[in-house]
N, C-alpha and C positions, 0 to 999 in steps of 0.2 A: 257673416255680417260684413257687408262691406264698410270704406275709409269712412262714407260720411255719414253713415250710422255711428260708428267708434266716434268723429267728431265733434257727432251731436252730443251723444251721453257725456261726451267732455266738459263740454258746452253748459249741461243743464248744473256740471258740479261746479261752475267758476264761482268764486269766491266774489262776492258782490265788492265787496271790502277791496278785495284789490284788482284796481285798474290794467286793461288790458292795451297793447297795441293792436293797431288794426290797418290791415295790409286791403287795399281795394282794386281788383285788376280792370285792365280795358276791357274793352268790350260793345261800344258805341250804345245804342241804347238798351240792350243787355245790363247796361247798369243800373238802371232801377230795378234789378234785384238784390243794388248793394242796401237798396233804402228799405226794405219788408228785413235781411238783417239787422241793420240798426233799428228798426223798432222791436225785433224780437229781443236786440237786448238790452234795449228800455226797461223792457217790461219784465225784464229777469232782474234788472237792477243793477246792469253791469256796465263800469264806468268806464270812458274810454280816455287812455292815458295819453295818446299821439295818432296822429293818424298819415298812414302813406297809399300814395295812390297813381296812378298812372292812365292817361288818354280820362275816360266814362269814369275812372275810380276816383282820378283827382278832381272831375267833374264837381262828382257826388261831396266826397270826401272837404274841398270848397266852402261847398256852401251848407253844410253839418258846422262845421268849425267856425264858421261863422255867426252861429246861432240860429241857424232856418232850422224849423221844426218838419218832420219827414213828410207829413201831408204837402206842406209848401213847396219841397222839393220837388216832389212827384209831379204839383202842377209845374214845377217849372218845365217840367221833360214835357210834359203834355201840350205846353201854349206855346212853349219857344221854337221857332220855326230854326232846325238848323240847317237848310239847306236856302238861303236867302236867294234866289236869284235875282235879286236886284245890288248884291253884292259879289257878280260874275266878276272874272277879271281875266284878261289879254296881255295883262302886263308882267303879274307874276306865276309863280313855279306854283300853279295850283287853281283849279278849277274856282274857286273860291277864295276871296280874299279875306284871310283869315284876324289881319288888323281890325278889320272893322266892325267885329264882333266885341273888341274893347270897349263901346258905349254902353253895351248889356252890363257889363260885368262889372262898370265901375259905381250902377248904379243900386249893382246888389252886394257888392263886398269890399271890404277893406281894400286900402291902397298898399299895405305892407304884411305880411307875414306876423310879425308880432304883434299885429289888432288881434287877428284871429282868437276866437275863445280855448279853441286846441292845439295844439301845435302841430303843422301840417308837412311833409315831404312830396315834391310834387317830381314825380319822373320826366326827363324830356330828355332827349336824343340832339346833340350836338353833332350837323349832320355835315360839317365842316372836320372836324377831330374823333368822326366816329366813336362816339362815348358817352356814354349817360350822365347827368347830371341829377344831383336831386337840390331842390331847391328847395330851401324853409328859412332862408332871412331876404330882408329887402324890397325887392316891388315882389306885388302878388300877382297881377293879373296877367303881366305880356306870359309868365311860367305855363301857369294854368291853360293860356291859349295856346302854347307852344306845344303842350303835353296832351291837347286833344290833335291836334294839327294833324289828321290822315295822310301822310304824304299822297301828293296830286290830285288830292280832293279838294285839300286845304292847302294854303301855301306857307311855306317856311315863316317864322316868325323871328325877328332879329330882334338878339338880347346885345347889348352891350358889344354891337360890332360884327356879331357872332351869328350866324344861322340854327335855328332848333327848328324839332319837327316831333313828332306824335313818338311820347315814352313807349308805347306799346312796340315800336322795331325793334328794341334790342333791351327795354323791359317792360312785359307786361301784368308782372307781380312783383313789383317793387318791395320785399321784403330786405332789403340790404342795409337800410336804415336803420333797422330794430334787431337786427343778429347780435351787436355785440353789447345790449341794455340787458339788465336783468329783469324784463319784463314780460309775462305771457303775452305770444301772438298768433291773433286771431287772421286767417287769411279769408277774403271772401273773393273766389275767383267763379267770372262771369263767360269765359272762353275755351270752353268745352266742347270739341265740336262730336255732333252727333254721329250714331253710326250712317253708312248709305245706300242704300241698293243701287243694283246695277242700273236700272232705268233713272236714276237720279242723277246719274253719271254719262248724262249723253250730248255736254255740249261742252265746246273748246274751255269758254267760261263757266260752267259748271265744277267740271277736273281744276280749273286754276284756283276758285274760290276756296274748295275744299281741301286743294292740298294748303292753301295758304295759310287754313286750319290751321290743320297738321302741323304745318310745322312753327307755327306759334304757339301752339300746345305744347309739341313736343321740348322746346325752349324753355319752357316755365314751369311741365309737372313734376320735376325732381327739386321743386324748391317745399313740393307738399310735405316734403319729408324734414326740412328745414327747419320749421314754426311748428309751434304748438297743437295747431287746431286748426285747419281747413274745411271748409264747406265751398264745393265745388257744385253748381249748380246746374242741371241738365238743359242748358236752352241751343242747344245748334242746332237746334232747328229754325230758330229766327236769325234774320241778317244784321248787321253793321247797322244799320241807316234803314229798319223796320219801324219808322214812328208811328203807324199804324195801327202795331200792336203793343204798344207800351202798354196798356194796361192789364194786356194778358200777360206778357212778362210779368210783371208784378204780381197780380195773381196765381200765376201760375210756381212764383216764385217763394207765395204765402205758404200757398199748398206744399211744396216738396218741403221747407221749414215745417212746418206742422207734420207733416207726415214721417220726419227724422225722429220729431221730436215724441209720439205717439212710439215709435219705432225703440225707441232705446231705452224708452219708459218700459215696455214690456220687456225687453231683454232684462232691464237692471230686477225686474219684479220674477223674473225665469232663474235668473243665474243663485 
C-alpha cells in the first residue's frame, strides 16, 4: 500500500470532534484540488481548526476562511481571468502587475486577518532578506498577492517598504506554522510532478520546466513525514497557468479522493 492509501484510512478515522490543521500547497491552478479536499471533509464532518497556505494554497485557503462555500470557489478559478493583459507592465519586475489585482480581492474578502472566519497563515518569500514570512495578523490582501506573486510572471509586491514574491520559492508546503500546536495536520500538496519519457524531454524548455519540478518537489517531500496525514495528489501532468483544464483538475482530483477512499475501505475490511 502506498503513503496515500495509509493517509487516507487516516483520514476516514479523524475524529469529527476534534479540529484539524490544514496545510495547502502551490501549485497555480492545480489548487482546485485543494477545494474537492475540503468538501471531502465537509462531508466527513471534519472541523478545520487554522488554515496555512502558500502561492494556489493561500489562494484557496483565503477565501475558505472567509466564508465562500467550495462550489463559489471553484467558480472563482473558473471566471477569474488570471492572466489580464490589460494589466501588462514595462515598469515593473514582472510581466504582470501584480498590484492591480487588489480591486478583485478587496471586493471578496476582508481587509484584515482577524475578519477572517478561520485563522489563516499565508507564505511569502521576502525577496529582499531571503526568508519566508508567514503572515496571519493585519492587512490581508497586499500577503495573499504577495504569496501568489510567480516571480517574472507577477511582479514583486511591497509590504511595509519591503519586497515579497510567490511563498512557493523557498515554501511550498507551509507546515511550519502548525509543528509546534498540539493539533492534527492535515497536508494537501498539489506539486507532484509526473514521471516523463524520453520524448517528452526534447526541448531546452521542456528539461527547464521539469527539472524545476523536481527540484520544488524535492524541497517539500520530506515535510510528508513532518504532519499527520498527507494527500498528495497525482496532477504533473497539467501546467502552472493550465486554466483550461481546471475542471479536469477538479474532477480528476474527485476521483483519485474517492478512489483512496474505496481503497483503504477494503484494506481496513482485509486486514
Amino acid at each position: 500500500m502506498d503513503r496515500n492509501q495509509i493517509d487516507q484510512k487516516s483520514i476516514n478515522q479523524l475524529d469529527p470532534h476534534i479540529p484539524i490543521n490544514l496545510v495547502l500547497s502551490g501549485g497555480g491552478v492545480k489548487g482546485v484540488a485543494h477545494i474537492a479536499l475540503l468538501e471531502k471533509l465537509e462531508k466527513k464532518g471534519i472541523k478545520i481548526n487554522a488554515i496555512s497556505g502558500s502561492s494556489a494554497g493561500a489562494l484557496v485557503g483565503v477565501l475558505y476562511a472567509a466564508g465562500y462555500a467550495t462550489p463559489e470557489i471553484l467558480e472563482f478559478f473558473r471566471t477569474t481571468p488570471i492572466l489580464r493583459y490589460t494589466w501588462l507592465t514595462p515598469l515593473k519586475a514582472g510581466i504582470f502587475d501584480s498590484e492591480k489585482y487588489e480591486a478583485i480581492f478587496k471586493k471578496l474578502v476582508p481587509e484584515k486577518f482577524e475578519q477572517l472566519e478561520i485563522p489563516l497563515y499565508v507564505a511569502s518569500v521576502n525577496i529582499e532578506k531571503g526568508k519566508v514570512v508567514y503572515f496571519s495578523q493585519g492587512d490581508l490582501i497586499k500577503p495573499i498577492l504577495a504569496s501568489c506573486a510567480v516571480p517574472a510572471v507577477f511582479s514583486p509586491v511591497d509590504i511595509d517598504g519591503e519586497l515579497f514574491s510567490d511563498g512557493g520559492v523557498m515554501d511550498n508546503f507551509p507546515i511550519k506554522p502548525f509543528l509546534k500546536k498540539n493539533v492534527p495536520i492535515l497536508g494537501s500538496y498539489v506539486a507532484c510532478p509526473s514521471n516523463k519519457q524520453k520524448e517528452e524531454l526534447n526541448t531546452i524548455l521542456k528539461v527547464s520546466q521539469h527539472s524545476n519540478s523536481l527540484l520544488l518537489h524535492a524541497a517539500n517531500k520530506y515535510k510528508f513525514d513532518e504532519i499527520d496525514f498527507t494527500i498528495s495528489f497525482p496532477l504533473g501532468d497539467y501546467s502552472t497557468f493550465d486554466t483550461k483544464k481546471i475542471d479536469n483538475i477538479y474532477s480528476e482530483a474527485q476521483s483519485f479522493l474517492d478512489d483512496l477512499s474505496q481503497k483503504s475501505i477494503k484494506s481496513k475490511n482485509l486486514a
